[in-house]
Rosetta silent file (secondary structure, phi, psi, omega in degrees, C-alpha in Angstrom):
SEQUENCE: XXXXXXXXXXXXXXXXXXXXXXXXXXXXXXXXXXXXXXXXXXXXXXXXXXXXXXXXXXXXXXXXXXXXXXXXXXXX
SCORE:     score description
SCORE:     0.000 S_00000001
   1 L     0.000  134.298  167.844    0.000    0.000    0.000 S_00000001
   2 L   -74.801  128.023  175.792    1.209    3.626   -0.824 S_00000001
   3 L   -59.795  140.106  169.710    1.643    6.199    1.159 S_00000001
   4 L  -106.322  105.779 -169.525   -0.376    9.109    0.358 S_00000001
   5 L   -87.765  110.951  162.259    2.028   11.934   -0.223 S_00000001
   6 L   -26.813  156.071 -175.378    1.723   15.383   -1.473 S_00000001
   7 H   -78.190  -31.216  152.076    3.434   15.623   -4.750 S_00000001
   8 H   -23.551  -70.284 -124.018    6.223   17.954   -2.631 S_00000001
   9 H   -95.617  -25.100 -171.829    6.520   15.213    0.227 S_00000001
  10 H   -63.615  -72.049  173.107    6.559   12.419   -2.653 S_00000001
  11 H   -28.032  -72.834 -179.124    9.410   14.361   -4.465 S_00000001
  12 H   -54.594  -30.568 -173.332   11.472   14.952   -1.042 S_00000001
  13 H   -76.497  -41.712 -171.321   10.739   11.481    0.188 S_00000001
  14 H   -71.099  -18.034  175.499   12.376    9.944   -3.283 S_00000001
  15 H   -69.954  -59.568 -174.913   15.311   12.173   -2.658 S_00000001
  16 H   -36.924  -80.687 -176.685   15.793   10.951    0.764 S_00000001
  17 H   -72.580   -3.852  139.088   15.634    7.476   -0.105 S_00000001
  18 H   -65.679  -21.486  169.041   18.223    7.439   -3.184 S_00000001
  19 H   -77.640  -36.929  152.429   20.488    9.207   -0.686 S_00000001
  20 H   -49.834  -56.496 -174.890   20.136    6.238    1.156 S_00000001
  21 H   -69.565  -14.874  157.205   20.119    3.495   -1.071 S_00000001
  22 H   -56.945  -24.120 -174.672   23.525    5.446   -2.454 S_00000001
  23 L   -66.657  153.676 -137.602   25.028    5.364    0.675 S_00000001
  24 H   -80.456  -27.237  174.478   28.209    3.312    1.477 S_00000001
  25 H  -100.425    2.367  166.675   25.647    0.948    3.555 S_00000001
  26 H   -97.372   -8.619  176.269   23.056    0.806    1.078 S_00000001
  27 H   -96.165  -24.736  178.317   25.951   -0.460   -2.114 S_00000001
  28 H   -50.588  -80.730 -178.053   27.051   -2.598    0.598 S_00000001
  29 H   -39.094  -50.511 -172.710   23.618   -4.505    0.734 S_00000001
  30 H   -54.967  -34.980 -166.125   22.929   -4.646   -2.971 S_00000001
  31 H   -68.764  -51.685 -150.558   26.212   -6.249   -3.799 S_00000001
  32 H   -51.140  -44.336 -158.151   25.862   -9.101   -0.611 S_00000001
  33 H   -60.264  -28.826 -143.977   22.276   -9.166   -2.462 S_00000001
  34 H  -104.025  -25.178 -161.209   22.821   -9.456   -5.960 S_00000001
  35 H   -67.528  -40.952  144.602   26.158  -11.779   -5.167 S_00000001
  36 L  -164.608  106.379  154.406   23.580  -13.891   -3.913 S_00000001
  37 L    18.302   71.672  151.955   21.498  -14.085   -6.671 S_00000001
  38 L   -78.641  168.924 -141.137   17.943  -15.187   -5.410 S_00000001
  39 L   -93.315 -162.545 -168.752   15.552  -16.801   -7.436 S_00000001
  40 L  -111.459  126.158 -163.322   12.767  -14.297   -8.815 S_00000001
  41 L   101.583    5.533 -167.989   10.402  -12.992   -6.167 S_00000001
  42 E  -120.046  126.864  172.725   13.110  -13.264   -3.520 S_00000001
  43 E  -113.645  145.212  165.688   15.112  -10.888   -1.704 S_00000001
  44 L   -47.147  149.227 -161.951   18.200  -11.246    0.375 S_00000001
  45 L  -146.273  104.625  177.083   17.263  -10.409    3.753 S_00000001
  46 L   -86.318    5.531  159.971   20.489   -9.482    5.781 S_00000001
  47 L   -73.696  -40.052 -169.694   19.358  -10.293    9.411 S_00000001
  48 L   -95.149  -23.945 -170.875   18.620  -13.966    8.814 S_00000001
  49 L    71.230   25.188  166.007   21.489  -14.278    5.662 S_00000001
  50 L  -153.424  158.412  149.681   19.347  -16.239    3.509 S_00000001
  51 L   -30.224   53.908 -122.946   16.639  -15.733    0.927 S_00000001
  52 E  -123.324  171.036  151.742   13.086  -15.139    1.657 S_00000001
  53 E   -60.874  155.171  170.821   10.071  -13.754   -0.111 S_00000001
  54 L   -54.332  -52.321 -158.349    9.961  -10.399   -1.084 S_00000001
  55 L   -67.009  -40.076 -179.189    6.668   -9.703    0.519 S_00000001
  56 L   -69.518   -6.996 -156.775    8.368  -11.212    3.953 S_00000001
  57 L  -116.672   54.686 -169.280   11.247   -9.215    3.814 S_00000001
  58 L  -123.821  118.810  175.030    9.971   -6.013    4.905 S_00000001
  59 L    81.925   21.535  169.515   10.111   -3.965    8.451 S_00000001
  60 L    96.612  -28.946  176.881   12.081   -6.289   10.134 S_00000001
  61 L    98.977 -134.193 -161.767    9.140   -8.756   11.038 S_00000001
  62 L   -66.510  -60.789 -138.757    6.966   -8.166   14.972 S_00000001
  63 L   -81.187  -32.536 -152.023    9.447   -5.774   16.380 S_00000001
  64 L    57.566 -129.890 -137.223   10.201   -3.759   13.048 S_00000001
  65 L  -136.114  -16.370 -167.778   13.674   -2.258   12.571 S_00000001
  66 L   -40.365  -57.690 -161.187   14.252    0.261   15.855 S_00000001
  67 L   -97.794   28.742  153.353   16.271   -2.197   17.740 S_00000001
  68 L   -27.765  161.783  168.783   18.501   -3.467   15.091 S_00000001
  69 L  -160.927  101.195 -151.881   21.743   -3.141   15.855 S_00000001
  70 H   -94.587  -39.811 -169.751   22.952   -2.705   12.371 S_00000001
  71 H   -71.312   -7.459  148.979   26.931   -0.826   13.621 S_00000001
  72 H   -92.051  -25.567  166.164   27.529   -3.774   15.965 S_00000001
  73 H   -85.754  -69.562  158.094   26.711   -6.425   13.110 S_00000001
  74 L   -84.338   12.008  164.297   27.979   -5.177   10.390 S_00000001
  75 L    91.610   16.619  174.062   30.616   -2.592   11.296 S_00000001
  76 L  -109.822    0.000    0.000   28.606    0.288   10.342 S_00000001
């Protein structure tokens, strides 16, 4: 489901997240993702370190994403 976003807040939100997914920890994930090269419908999911559906691999699961602790696990 889509958020519904002013055409502003749409515009500012797509900047925001290509400055993310540009960022030194977003080319990190895509390579571990693409290197490896799940089946179609599947994304790499870098908590568990295996393949899942896309539709599963979103917010983290019950808890969502707050208490991650992405700069003790991966050095970021």
């Amino acid at each position: 489901m889509s958020q519904k976003l002013s055409p502003a807040a749409r515009r500012a939100k797509a900047a925001r997240d290509k400055a993310y997914a540009m960022s030194e920890w977003g080319k990190k994930k895509k390579r571990d993702a693409q290197k490896k090269k799940c089946k179609s419908g599947y994304d790499y999911d870098h908590r568990t370190k295996k393949c899942i559906p896309a539709s599963k691999n979103r917010a983290g699961g019950p808890g969502g994403t707050k208490n991650e602790k992405t700069s003790s696990r991966y050095g970021y």
